[in-house]
C-alpha positions in Angstrom: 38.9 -5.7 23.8 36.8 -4.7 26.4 33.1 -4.0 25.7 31.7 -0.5 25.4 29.9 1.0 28.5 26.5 2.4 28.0 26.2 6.6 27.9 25.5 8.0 31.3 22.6 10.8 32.2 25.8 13.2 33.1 26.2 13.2 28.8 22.6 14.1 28.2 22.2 16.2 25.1 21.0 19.7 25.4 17.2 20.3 26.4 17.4 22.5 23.2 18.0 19.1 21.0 16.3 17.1 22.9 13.1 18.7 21.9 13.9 18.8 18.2 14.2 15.1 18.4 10.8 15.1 20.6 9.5 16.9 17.8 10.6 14.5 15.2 9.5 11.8 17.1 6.1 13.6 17.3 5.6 14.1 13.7 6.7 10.7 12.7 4.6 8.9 15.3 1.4 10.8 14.3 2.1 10.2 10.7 2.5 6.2 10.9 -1.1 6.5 12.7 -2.7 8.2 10.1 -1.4 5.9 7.4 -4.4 3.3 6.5 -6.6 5.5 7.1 -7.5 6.2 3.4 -10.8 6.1 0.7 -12.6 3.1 1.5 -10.4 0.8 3.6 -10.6 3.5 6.5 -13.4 2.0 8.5 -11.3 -1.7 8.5 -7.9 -0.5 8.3 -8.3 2.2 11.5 -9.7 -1.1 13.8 -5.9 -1.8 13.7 -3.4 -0.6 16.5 -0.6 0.1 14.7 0.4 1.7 11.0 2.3 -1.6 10.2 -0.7 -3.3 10.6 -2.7 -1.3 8.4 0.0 -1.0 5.3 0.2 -4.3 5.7 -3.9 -5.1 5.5 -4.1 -2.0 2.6 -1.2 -4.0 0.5 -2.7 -7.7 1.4 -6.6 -6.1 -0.1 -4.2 -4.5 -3.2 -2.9 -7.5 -3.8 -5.9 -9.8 -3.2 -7.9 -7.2 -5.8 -5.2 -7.2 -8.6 -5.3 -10.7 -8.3 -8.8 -10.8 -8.9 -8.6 -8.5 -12.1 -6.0 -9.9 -13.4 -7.2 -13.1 -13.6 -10.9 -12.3 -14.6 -8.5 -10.1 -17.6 -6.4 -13.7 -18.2 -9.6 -15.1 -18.9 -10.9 -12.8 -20.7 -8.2 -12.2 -23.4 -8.4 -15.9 -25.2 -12.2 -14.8 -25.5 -11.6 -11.3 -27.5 -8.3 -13.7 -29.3 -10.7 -16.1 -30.7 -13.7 -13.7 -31.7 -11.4 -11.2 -33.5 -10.2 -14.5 -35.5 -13.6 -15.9 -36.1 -14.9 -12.6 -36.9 -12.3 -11.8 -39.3 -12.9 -15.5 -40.8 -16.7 -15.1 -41.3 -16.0 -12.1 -43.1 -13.2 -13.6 -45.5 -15.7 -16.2 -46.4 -18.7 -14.5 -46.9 -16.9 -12.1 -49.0 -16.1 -14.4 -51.7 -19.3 -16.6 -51.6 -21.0 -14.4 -54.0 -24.7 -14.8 -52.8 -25.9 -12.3 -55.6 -29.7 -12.9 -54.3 -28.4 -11.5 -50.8 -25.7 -9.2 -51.8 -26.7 -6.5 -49.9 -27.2 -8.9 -46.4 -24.0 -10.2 -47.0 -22.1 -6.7 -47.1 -24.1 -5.4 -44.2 -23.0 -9.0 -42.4 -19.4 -8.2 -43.2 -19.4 -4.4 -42.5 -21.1 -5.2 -38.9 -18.2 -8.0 -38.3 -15.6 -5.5 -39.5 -17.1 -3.5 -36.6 -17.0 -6.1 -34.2 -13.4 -6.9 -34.7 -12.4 -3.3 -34.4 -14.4 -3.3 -30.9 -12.3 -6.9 -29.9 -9.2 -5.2 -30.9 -9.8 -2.2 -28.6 -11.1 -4.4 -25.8 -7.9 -6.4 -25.8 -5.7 -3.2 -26.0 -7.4 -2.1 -22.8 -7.4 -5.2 -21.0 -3.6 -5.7 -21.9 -3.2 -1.9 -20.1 -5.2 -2.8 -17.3 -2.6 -5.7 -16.6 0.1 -3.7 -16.6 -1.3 -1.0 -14.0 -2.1 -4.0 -11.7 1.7 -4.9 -11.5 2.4 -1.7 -11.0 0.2 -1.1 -8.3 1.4 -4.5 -6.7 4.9 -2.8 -7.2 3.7 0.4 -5.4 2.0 -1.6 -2.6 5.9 -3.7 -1.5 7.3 0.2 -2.2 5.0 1.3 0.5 5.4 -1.2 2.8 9.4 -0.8 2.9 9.2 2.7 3.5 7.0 2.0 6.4 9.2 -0.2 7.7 11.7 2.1 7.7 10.1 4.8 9.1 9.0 2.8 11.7 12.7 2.1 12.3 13.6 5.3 12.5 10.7 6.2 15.2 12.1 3.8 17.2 15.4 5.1 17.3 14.5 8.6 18.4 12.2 7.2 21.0 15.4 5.1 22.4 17.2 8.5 22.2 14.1 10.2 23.9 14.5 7.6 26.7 18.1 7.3 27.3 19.0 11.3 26.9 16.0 13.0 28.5 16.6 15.7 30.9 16.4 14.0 34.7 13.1 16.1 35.3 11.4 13.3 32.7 12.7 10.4 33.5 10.0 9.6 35.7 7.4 10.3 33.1 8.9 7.8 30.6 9.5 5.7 33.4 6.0 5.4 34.3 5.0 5.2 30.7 6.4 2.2 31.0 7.6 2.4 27.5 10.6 -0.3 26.5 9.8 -0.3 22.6 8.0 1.5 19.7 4.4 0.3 18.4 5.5 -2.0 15.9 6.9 -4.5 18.2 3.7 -6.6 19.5 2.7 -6.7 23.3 0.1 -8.8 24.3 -2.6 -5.3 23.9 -0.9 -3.7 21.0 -3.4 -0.6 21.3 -1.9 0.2 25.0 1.7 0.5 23.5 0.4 3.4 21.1 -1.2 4.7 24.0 2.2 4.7 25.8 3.9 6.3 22.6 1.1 9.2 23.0 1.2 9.2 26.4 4.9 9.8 26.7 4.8 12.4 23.4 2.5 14.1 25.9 4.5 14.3 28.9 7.3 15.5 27.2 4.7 18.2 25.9 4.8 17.3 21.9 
């Protein structure tokens, strides 16, 4: 079986679709360079050339911070554990020691511990809820990061479709662009091959 023969110019869509799939390519592009740039990772995520790069930093600093809380929240639950207990404990026994001469200490002792449980209780109710929001957000983070990669994919694509089935009156644009893959794929200056990408967008006048 003989192998397929690449497309030739003479089958070149229509300048009509051709610039709808400019225009996708546009929007896409602009889009994956905006993402990272968001609340207070901004100034350290927009140093980075490419929106791969930045998911990928945004996801790593999720990650690295749910790590941190949910370990300061692993160490914290034995403490609230073993104070409810105690608390509860204290309180059992001073309720049947029957100081007489103290009564009134004792029951304000007992009614302060009965406080302080309730507070442990509500502590490690929260702190159980905070866990499960950090797995979630660690869930959100991967979530993120596949769609990226897939809509990185996809930009790809259309500019491979941009290349090969441009009208002849840009070819020489994208051939002096230079352009021979999208920004996720690392050149030795990742920040000129977004450049290219905006460069070309340009010429083609999107």
């Amino acid at each position: 079986m003989s192998a397929s023969t690449p497309r030739k110019k003479q089958n070149a869509l229509p300048n009509a679709k051709i610039e709808k799939i400019g225009f996708a390519t546009a929007r896409l592009h602009r889009l994956l360079k905006e993402l990272g740039h968001t609340r207070n990772l901004e100034k350290s995520a927009s140093t980075m050339p490419d929106a791969r790069d930045r998911l990928s930093f945004i996801d790593r600093s999720m990650h690295e911070a749910s790590e941190r809380t949910i370990s300061a929240i692993e160490a914290s639950v034995p403490l609230t554990t073993r104070s409810l207990a105690a608390c509860g404990d204290l309180a059992s026994r001073l309720s049947d020691a029957g100081f007489c001469e103290h009564q009134g200490l004792v029951e304000e002792t007992v009614s302060v511990l009965g406080e302080i449980a309730s507070g442990e209780e509500i502590i490690h109710r929260n702190l159980m809820q905070i866990m499960e929001a950090q797995e979630f957000r660690d869930v959100a983070g991967q979530m993120v990061n596949k769609i990226v990669d897939a809509a990185v994919e996809i930009e790809n694509i259309l500019l491979d479709i941009l290349k090969e089935y441009a009208p002849d009156t840009k070819d020489s644009l994208i051939r002096r662009e230079g352009l021979t893959a999208g920004p996720n794929l690392k050149t030795e200056d990742s920040v000129n091959g977004q450049d290219e990408v905006d460069d070309l967008l340009a010429s083609l006048g999107l």
